[in-house]
C-alpha positions in Angstrom: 45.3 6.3 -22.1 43.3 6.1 -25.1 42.3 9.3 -26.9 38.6 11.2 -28.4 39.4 9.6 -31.5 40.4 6.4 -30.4 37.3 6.0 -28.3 35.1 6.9 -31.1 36.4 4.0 -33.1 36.2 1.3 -30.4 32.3 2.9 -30.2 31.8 2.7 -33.6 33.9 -1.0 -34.0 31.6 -2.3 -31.0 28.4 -1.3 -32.5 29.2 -2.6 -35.9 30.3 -5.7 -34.9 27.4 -6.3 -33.2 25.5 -5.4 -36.0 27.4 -7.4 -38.7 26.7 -10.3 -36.5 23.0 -10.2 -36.4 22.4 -13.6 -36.7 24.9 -14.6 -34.2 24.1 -12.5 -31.9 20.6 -13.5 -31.8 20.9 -16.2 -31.3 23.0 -15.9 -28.7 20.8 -13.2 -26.4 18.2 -15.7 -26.9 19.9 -18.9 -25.9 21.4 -16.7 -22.8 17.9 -15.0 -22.1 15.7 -17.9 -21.6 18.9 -19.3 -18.8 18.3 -16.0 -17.5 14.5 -16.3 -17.6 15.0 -20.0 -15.4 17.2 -18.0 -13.3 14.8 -15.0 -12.9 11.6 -17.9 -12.1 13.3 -19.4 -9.8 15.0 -15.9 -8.2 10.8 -14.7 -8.2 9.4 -18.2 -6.7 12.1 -17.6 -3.7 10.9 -14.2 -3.1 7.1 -15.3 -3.2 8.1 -18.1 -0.3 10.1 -15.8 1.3 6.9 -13.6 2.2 5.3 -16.4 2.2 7.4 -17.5 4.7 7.4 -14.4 6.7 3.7 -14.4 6.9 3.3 -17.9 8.2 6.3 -16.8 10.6 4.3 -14.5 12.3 1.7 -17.0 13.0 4.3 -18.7 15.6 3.7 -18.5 18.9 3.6 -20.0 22.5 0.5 -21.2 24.5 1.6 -21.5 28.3 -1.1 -23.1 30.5 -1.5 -22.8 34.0 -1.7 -25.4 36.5 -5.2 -26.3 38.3 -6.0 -24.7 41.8 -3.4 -22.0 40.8 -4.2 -18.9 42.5 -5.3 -15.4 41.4 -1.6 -13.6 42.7 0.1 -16.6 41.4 -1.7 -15.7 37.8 -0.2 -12.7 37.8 2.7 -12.7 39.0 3.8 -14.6 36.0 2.9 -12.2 33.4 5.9 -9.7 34.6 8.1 -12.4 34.5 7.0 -13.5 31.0 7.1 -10.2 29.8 11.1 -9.3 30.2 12.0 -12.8 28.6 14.5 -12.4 25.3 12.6 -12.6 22.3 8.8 -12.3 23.7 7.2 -8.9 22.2 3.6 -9.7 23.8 1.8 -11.5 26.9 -1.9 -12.0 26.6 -3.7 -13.1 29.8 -6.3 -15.4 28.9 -9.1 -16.9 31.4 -11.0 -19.4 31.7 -14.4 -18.3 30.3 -12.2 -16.2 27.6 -10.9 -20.1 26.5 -14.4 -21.4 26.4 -15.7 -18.9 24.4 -12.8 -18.9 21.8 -13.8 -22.5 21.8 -17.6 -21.9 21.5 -17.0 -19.6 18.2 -14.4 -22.5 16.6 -17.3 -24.9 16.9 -20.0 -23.0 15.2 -22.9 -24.5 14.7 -21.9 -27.6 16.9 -21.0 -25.1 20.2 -24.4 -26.5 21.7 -22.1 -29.7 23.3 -20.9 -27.5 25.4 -23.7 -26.8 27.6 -24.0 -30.7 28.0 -20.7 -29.9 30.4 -20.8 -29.6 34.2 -18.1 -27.1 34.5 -15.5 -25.4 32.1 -12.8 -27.8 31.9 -10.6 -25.2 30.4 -7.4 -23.8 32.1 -6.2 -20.5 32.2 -3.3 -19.3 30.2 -0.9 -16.7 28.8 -0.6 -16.4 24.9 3.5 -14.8 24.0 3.7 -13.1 20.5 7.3 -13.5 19.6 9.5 -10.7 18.3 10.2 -11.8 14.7 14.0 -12.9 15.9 12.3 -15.5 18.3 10.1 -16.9 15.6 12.4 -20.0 15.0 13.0 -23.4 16.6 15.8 -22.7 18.7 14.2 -19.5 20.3 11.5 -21.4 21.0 12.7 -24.0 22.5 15.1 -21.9 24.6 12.0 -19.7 26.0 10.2 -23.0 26.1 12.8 -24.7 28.6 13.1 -21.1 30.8 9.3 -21.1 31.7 8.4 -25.5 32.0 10.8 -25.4 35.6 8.0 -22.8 36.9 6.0 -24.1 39.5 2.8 -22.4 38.0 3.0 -23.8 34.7 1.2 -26.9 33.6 2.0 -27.3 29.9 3.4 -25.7 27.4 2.2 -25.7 23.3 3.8 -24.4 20.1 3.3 -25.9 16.7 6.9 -27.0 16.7 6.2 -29.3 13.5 4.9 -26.5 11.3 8.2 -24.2 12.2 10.5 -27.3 11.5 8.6 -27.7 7.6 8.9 -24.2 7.6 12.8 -23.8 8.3 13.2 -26.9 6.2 11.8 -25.9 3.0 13.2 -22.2 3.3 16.1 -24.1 3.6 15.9 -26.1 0.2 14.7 -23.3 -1.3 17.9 -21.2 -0.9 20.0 -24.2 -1.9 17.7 -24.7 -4.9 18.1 -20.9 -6.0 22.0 -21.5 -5.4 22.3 -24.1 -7.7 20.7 -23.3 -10.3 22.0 -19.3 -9.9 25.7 -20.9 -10.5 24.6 -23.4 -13.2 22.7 -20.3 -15.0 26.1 -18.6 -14.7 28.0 -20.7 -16.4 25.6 -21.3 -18.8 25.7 -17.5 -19.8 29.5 -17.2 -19.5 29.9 -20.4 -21.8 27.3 -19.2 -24.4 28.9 -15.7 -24.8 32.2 -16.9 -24.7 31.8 -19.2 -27.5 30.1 -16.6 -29.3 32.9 -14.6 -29.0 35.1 -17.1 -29.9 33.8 -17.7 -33.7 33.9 -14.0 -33.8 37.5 -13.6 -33.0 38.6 -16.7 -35.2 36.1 -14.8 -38.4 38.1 -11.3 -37.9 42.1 -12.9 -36.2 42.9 -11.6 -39.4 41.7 -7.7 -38.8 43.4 -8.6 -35.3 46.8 -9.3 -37.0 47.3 -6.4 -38.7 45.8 -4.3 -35.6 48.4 -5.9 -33.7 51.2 -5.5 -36.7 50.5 -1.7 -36.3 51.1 -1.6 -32.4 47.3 -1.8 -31.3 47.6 -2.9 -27.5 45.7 -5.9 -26.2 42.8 -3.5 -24.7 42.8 -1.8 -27.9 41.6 -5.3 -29.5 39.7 -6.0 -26.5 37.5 -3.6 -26.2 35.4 -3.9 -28.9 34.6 -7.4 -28.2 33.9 -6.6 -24.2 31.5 -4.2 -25.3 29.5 -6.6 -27.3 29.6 -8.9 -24.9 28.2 -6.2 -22.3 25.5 -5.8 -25.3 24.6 -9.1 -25.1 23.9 -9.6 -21.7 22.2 -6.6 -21.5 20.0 -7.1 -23.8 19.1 -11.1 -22.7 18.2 -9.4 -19.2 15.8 -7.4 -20.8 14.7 -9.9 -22.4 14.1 -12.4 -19.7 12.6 -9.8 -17.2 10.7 -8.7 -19.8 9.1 -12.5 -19.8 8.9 -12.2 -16.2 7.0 -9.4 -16.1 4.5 -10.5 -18.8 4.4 -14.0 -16.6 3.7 -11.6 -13.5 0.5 -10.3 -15.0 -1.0 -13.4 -15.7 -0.2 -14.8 -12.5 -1.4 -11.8 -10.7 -5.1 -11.7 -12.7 -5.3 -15.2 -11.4 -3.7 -15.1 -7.8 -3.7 -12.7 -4.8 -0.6 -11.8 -3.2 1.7 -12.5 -6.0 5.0 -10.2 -5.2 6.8 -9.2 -8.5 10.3 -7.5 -8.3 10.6 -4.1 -7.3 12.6 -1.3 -9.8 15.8 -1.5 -7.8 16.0 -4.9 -8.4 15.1 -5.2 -11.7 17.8 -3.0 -12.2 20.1 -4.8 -10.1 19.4 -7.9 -12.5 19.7 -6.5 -15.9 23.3 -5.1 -14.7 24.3 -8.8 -13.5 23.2 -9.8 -16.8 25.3 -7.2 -18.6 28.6 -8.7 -16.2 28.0 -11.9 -17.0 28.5 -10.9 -20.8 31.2 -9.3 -19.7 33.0 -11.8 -18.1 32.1 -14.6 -20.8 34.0 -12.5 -23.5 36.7 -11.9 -21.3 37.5 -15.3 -20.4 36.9 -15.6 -24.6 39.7 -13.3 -25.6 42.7 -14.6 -23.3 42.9 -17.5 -25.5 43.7 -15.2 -28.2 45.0 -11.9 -26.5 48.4 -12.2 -24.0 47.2 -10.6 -20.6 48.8 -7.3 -20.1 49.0 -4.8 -17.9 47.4 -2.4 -19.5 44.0 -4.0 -19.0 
């Protein structure tokens, strides 16, 4: 258990190594914060796709058209029975003339063709909103095969391709952010760890007599942790800083930009500060024997 005065010096050591190294050190939160800043890009892309995403999700729903000559109790007996299927929020009951209208408004200034028909050739129908759990392929298609063996139903509509591009590029997305989330992270452990190594081989010989005097291997350590802590701290700042300066420019230019909220900014700068952690750990057990007392 280290003591006041031994804490202050491992402050002290940790601070002034980092500031004897200036150059290094630099160089090093710069090389680590523009990985970080790929990694944060990337991290706010996802996000914006992700609501993205979400948005178009709730644009997924199910057309269910009835068959001609049905009759009015027939119509409406249905609706109950749509209503209490797994994953439908909403039925909306819409007639003929509702359909024809709809129709005459999506037209515009062309509706007039219309008149030129003899009778609305438009079915009746039910329009299900789907609870946001339902608003992917295999729900569909499940609530899809329940309702085609009813004896009312003519046909059945949902824009199956647009939820297949939309599962398909969430999907590359996410693998996207994975890869280059684990490629950023050994980037960073690999920058710092080096860095750490040239500063252990420039002061092995303060470490010698540290050790000659009975300093443990956390005694040593700990200075060189801290800095690495430093480090990473300071690139996160650095590359959510960038972020947030690309944020504002994007967002004088675009609507609906979303930017990280506090709680994950902060989440990010502290992964930052672990990755310098870990990179000058895995740095000093070429030169330090793992003890126990870590």
């Amino acid at each position: 258990m280290l003591n006041r005065e031994q804490i202050g010096y491992l402050t002290r050591e940790s601070f002034a190594g980092f500031h004897r190294r200036k150059l290094t050190t630099g160089v090093t939160i710069l090389i680590m914060g523009a990985s970080l800043l790929v990694l944060a890009v990337l991290t706010l892309a996802t996000l914006n796709l992700g609501y993205l995403l979400g948005s178009a999700r709730e644009s997924i729903d199910i057309r269910v058209f009835l068959k001609e000559g049905a009759t009015t109790e027939e119509v409406a007996e249905l609706q109950p029975r749509l209503v209490i299927i797994p994953g439908v929020k909403q039925v909306d009951f819409i007639s003929p003339q509702t359909a024809l209208n709809q129709f005459r408004q999506d037209l515009g200034s062309e509706a007039g063709i219309l008149d030129l028909l003899p009778e609305n050739p438009l079915p009746a129908s039910y329009h299900l909103i789907l609870k946001n759990e339902a608003r992917n392929l295999e729900a569909v298609r499940g609530i899809r095969d329940e309702i085609a063996v009813w004896s009312q139903v003519g046909e059945i509509v949902f824009n199956q391709e647009w939820i297949n591009s939309l599962e398909t590029w969430a999907f590359r997305f996410q693998m996207a952010s994975l890869v280059v989330g684990l490629l950023v992270f050994l980037a960073a452990v690999f920058v710092i760890s080096n860095t750490v190594k040239l500063t252990v081989a420039s002061s092995e010989r303060i470490i010698q007599i540290q050790k000659l005097v009975g300093a443990t291997n956390a005694f040593v350590r700990t200075p060189f942790l801290f800095e690495g802590i430093l480090q990473g701290l300071l690139a996160g700042v650095l590359a959510m800083g960038l972020v947030a300066g690309l944020g504002k420019v994007l967002s004088s230019h675009l609507t609906g930009v979303v930017f990280f909220n506090p709680i994950q900014i902060v989440g990010f700068v502290i992964f930052c500060a672990l990755l310098g952690l870990i990179g000058s750990w895995a740095a000093m057990r070429k030169y330090l024997m793992l003890g126990s007392e870590f």
